[in-house]
C-alpha positions in Angstrom: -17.5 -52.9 -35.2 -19.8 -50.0 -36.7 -19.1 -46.7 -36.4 -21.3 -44.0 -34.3 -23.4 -46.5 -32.4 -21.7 -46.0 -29.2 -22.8 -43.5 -26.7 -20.2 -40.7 -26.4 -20.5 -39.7 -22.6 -19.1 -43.6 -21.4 -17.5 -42.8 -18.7 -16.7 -44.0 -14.7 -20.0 -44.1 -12.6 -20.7 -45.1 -8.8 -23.5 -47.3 -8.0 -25.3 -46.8 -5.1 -27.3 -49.5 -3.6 -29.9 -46.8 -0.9 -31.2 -50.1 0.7 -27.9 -50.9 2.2 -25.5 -47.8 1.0 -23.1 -50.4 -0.8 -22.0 -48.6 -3.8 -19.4 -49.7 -6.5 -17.9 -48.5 -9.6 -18.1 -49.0 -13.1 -18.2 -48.1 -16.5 -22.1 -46.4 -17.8 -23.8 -43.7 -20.0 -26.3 -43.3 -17.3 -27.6 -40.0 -16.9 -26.9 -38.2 -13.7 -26.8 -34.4 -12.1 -25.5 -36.2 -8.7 -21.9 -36.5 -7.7 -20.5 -38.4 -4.6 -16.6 -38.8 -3.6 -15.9 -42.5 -3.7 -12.2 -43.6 -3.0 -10.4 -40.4 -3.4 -12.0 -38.7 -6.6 -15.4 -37.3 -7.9 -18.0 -39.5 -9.6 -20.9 -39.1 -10.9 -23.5 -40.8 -8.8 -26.4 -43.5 -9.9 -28.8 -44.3 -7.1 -30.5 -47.9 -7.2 -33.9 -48.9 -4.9 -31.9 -52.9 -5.0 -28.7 -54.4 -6.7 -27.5 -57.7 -6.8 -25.7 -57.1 -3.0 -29.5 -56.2 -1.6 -31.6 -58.6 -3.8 -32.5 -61.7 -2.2 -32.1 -64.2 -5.1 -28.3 -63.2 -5.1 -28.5 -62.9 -0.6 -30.8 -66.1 -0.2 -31.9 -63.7 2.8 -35.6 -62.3 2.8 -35.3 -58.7 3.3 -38.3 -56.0 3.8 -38.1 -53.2 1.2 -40.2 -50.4 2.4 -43.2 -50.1 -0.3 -46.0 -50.1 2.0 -45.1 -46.5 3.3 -45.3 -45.4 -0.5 -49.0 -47.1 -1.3 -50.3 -45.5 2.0 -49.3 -42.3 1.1 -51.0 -42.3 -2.6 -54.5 -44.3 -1.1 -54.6 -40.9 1.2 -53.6 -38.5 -1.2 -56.4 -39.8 -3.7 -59.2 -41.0 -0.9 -61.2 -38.2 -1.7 -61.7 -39.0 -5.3 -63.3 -42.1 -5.3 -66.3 -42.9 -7.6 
């Protein structure tokens, strides 16, 4: 393998899924100030809109995801500046 192509903070992570608080744990260099106690110890915490235990492909069940909340809220923060 080459040398000094691997990321040097590879370490134990904790994925959580917010649509459904699943979480799970795995190796990642992901970037994180959040920590969360998961199964005894501290981990560093990645948060995730959808993961493969929320997605629908991988559920085969339809599930809302909340976006329309989000686009309301920027059509009436920027209604006053239209052209």
């Amino acid at each position: 393998m080459k040398k000094d192509i691997h990321p040097d903070n590879y370490r134990l992570v904790v994925f959580k899924d917010m649509s459904n608080d699943d979480m799970f744990l795995c190796k990642s260099a992901a970037e994180t100030k959040d920590t969360i106690e998961y199964e005894g110890a501290e981990y560093p915490l990645v948060k995730m809109e959808i993961s493969s235990s929320s997605h629908p492909f991988y559920t085969g069940k339809v599930k809302l995801v909340d976006t329309a909340g989000r686009v309301d809220k920027f059509f009436n923060k920027y209604k006053n500046y239209k052209k």
